[in-house]
C-alpha positions in Angstrom: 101.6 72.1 95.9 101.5 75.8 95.7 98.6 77.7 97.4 96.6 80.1 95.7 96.9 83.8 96.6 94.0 84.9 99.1 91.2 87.0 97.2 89.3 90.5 98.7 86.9 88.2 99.5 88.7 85.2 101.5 90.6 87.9 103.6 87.1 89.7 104.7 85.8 86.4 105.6 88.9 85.4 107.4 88.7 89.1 109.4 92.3 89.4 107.9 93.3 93.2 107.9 93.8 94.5 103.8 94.1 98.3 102.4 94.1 99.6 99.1 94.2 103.1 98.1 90.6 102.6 96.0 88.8 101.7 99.4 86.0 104.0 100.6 87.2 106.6 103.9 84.2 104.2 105.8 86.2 101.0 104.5 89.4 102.5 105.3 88.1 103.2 109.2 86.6 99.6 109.5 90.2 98.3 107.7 92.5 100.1 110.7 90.1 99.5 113.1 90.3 95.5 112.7 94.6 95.8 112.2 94.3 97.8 115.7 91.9 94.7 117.1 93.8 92.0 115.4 97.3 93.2 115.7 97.7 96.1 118.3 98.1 94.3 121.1 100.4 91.2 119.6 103.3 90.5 120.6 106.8 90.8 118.5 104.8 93.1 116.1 105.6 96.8 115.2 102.7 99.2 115.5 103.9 101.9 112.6 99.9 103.2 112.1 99.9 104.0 115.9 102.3 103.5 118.4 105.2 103.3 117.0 105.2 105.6 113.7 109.0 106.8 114.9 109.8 103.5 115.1 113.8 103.5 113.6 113.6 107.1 113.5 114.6 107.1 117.0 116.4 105.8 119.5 115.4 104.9 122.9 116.4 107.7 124.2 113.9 109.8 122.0 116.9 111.2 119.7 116.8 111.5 116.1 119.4 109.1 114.4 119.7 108.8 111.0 121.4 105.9 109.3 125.2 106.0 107.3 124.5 106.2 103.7 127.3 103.6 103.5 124.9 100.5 104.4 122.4 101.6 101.6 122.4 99.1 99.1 120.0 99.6 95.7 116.8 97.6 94.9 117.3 95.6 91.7 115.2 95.8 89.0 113.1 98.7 90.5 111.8 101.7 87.9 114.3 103.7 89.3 117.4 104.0 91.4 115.8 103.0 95.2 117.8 102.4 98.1 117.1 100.8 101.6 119.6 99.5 104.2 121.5 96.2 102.9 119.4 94.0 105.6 116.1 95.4 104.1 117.4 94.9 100.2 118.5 91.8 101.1 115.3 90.7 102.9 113.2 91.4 100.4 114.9 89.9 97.6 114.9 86.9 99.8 110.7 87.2 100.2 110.5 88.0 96.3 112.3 84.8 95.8 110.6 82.4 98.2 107.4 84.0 97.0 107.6 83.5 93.4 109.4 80.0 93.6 105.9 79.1 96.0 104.2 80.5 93.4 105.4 79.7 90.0 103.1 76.2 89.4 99.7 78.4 90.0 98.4 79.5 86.5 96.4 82.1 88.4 99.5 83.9 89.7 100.4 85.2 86.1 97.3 86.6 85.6 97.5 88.8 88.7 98.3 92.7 88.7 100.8 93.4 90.9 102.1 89.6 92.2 103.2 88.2 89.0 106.5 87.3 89.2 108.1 90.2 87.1 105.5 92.8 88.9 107.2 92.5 92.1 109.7 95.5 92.1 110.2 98.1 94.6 108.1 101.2 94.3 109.6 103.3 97.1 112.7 103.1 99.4 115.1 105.2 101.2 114.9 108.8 101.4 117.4 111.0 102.0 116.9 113.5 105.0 120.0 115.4 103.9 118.4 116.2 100.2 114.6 116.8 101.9 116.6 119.6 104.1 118.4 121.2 101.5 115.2 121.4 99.5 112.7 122.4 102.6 115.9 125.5 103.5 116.1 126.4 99.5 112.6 127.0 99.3 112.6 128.7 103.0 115.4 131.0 101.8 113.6 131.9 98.5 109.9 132.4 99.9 111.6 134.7 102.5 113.2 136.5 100.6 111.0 136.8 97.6 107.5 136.9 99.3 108.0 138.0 102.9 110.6 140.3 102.0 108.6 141.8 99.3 106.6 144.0 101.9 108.3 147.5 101.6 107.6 147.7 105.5 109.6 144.7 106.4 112.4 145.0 103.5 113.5 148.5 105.6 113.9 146.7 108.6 116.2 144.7 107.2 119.5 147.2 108.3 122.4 144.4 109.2 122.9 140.7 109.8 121.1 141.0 113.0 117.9 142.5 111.9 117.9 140.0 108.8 117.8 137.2 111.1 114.8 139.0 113.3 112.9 138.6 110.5 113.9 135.4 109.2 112.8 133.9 112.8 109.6 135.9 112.4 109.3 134.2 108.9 109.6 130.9 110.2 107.1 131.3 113.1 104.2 132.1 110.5 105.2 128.8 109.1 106.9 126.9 111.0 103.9 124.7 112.4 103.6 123.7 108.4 106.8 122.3 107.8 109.7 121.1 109.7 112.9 123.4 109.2 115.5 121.6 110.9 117.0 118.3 109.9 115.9 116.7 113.2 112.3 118.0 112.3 112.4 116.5 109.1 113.7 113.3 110.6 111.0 113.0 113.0 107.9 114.2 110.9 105.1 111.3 110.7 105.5 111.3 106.9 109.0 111.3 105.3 107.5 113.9 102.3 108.3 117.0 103.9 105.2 119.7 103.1 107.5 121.9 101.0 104.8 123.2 99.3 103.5 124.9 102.5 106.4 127.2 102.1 105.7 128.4 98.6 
């Protein structure tokens, strides 16, 4: 016999750590502070709010890696073309399928928003550091040269390849501490959505 999906209320009462994106900031703080009580200290678990936000970012050494493009596979059925490594595809494909097929005899599970079994596709996946650093060097190139070059001042000290790069390095250290500029930056960054915008 299938069990029922746990409702908001069931999960408070259990003390069983939720999040959604309509909570309260006070709900989100009480939220993360029972996942730190409840889970933080568990064995065989991941910490990716706290201690381990680099966690496959890096390796043990500290050093950025970044995985071949060649073990991405694509989500099926998502809105759009997503991509994760194969092992993470295939795993959740494998969840979707044992969670439906649990699922499929409870009436109430049709009715529901997002675990229905046709709602459960992929929202996000894989991002490409690669694209993220052309994009975050584009838009470094252009502010610097449209913007921070604009000053008459600065645009005259600007005489040879040298002096260009002077600047350019003078450029960066107003806003570097916004955004990453090299790839290992990007990499490493706590959220994979570099802050182009803080460039512009």
């Amino acid at each position: 016999m299938a069990r029922k999906p746990k409702t908001l209320g069931q999960l408070k009462k259990e003390r069983i750590p939720h999040g959604t994106n309509s909570l309260s900031s006070g709900d989100i703080f009480k939220q993360r502070k029972l996942y730190k009580t409840t889970y933080g200290n568990r064995r065989n678990t991941v910490d990716f709010w706290y201690k381990d936000t680099l966690y496959g970012r890096i390796d043990k050494d500290g050093n950025a890696v970044y995985p071949l493009e060649a073990y991405l596979k694509q989500f099926r059925g998502s809105d759009c073309s997503l991509y994760a490594l194969s092992f993470v595809v295939d795993a959740y494909r494998d969840f979707v399928r044992a969670f439906v097929s649990q699922n499929k005899g409870n009436p109430t599970f049709v009715d529901e928003k997002y675990l229905f079994p046709h709602g459960m596709v992929a929202k996000k996946g894989w991002i490409s550091a690669n694209q993220l650093y052309h994009r975050v060097t584009e838009l470094a190139y252009k502010r610097f040269t449209k913007t921070f070059l604009s000053d008459r001042e600065k645009s005259k000290r600007v005489t040879s390849f040298d002096t260009f790069i002077k600047l350019f390095i003078d450029f960066l250290n107003e806003r570097g501490t916004l955004v990453p500029f090299t790839r290992t930056g990007i990499i490493m960054q706590e959220q994979q959505r570099p802050l182009v915008f803080a460039l512009m």
